[in-house]
C-alpha positions as a printed NumPy array, in Angstrom:
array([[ 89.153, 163.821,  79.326],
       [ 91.616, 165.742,  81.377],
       [ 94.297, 164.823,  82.811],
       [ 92.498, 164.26 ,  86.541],
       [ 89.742, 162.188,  85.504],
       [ 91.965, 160.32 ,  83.435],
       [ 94.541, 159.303,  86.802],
       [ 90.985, 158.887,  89.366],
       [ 89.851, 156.196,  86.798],
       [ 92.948, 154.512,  86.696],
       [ 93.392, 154.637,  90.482],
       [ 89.515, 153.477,  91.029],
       [ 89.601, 150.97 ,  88.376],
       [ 89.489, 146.955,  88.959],
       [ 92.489, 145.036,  89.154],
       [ 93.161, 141.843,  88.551],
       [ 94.999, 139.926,  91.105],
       [ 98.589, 138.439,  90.051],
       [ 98.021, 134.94 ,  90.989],
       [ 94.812, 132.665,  91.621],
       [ 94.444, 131.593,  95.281],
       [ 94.828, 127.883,  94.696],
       [ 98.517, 128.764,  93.42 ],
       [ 99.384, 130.947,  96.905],
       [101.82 , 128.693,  99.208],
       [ 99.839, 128.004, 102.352],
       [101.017, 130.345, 104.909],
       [103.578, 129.193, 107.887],
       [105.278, 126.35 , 105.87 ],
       [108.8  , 126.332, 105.959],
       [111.034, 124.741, 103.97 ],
       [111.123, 121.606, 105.699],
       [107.75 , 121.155, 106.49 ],
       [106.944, 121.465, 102.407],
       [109.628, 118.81 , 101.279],
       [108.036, 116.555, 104.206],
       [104.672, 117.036, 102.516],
       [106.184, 116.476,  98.911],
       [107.684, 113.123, 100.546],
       [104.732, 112.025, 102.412],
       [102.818, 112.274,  98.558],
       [105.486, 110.802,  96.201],
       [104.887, 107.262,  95.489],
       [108.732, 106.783,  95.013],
       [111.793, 107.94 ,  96.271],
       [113.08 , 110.796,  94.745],
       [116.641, 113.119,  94.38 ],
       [117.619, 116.093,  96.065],
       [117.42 , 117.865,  92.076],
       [113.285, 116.895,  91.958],
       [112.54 , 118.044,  95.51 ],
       [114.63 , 120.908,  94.696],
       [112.993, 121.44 ,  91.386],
       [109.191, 121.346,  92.704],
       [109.821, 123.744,  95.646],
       [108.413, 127.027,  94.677],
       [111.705, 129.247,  95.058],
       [113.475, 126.901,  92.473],
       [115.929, 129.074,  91.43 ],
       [116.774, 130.083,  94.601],
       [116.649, 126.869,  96.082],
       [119.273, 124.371,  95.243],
       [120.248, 120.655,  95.929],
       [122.602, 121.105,  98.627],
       [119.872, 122.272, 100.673],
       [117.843, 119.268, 100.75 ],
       [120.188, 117.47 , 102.913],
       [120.903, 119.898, 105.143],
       [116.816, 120.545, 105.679],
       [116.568, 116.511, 106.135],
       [119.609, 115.783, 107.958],
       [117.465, 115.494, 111.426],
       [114.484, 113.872, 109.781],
       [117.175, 110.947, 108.306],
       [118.222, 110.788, 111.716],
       [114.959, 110.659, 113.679],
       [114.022, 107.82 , 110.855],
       [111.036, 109.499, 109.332],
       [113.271, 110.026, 105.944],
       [115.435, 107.191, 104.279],
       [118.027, 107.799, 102.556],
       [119.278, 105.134,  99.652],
       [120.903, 105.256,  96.582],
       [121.129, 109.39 ,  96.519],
       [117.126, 109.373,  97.105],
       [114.904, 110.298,  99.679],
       [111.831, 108.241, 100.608],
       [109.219, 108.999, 103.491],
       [109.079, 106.048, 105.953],
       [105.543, 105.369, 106.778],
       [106.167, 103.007, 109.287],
       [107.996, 105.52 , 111.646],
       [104.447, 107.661, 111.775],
       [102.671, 104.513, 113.01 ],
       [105.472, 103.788, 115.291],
       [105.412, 107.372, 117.046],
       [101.693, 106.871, 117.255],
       [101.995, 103.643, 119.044],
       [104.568, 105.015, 121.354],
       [102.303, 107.749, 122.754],
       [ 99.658, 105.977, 123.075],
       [102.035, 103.411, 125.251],
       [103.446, 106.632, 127.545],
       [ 99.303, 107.689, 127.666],
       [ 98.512, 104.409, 129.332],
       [101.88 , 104.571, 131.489],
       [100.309, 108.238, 132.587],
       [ 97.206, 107.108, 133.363],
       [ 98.076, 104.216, 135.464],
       [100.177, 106.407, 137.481],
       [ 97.333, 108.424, 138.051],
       [ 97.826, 112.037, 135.7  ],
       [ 95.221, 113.244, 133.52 ],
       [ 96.174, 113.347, 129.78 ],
       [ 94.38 , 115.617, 127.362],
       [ 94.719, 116.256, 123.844],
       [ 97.021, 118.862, 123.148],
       [ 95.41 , 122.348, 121.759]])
């Protein structure tokens, strides 16, 4: 086989991709938004060195980090923070929910139109 033939074949062959789709990262998570998502789905609280460990850029990603990415989540409430672990508070999502559905009614009985948000 010459040469040619031998570098079309290789260029027109199949590849295999690197990685199966299930293990791609969705798309426009940051770093935040994935540790809320590991909190929201741990059953117990957890350190800053296991969140840190089951982010995908481990090495890259150390423990300092996780307070700094949390620090406005601990203060808004929707993170607690005991004991050097971090813990998703359920009750602040029900909380937030009752709140706008409170300012809804307050809008409406003023007279404005709400609609969902798109």
């Amino acid at each position: 086989m010459n040469p040619f033939a031998q570098i079309a074949a290789t260029l027109t062959a199949h590849t295999v991709p690197a990685w199966n789709a299930s293990e791609v990262k969705p798309q426009g998570l940051s770093r935040t938004e994935t540790i809320r998502q590991l909190l929201k789905s741990a059953s117990r609280p957890v350190s800053a060195a296991e969140i840190a460990f089951d982010m995908d850029e481990f090495p890259n990603f150390g423990t300092h980090l996780v307070w700094l990415l949390l620090k406005y989540d601990i203060q808004k409430g929707r993170v607690l923070f005991q004991d050097g672990k971090y813990r998703w508070n359920h009750a602040y999502d029900t909380a937030e929910a009752e709140a706008i559905r409170a300012a809804v009614k307050l809008l409406k009985n003023h007279g404005y139109k709400v609609k969902e948000p798109s």
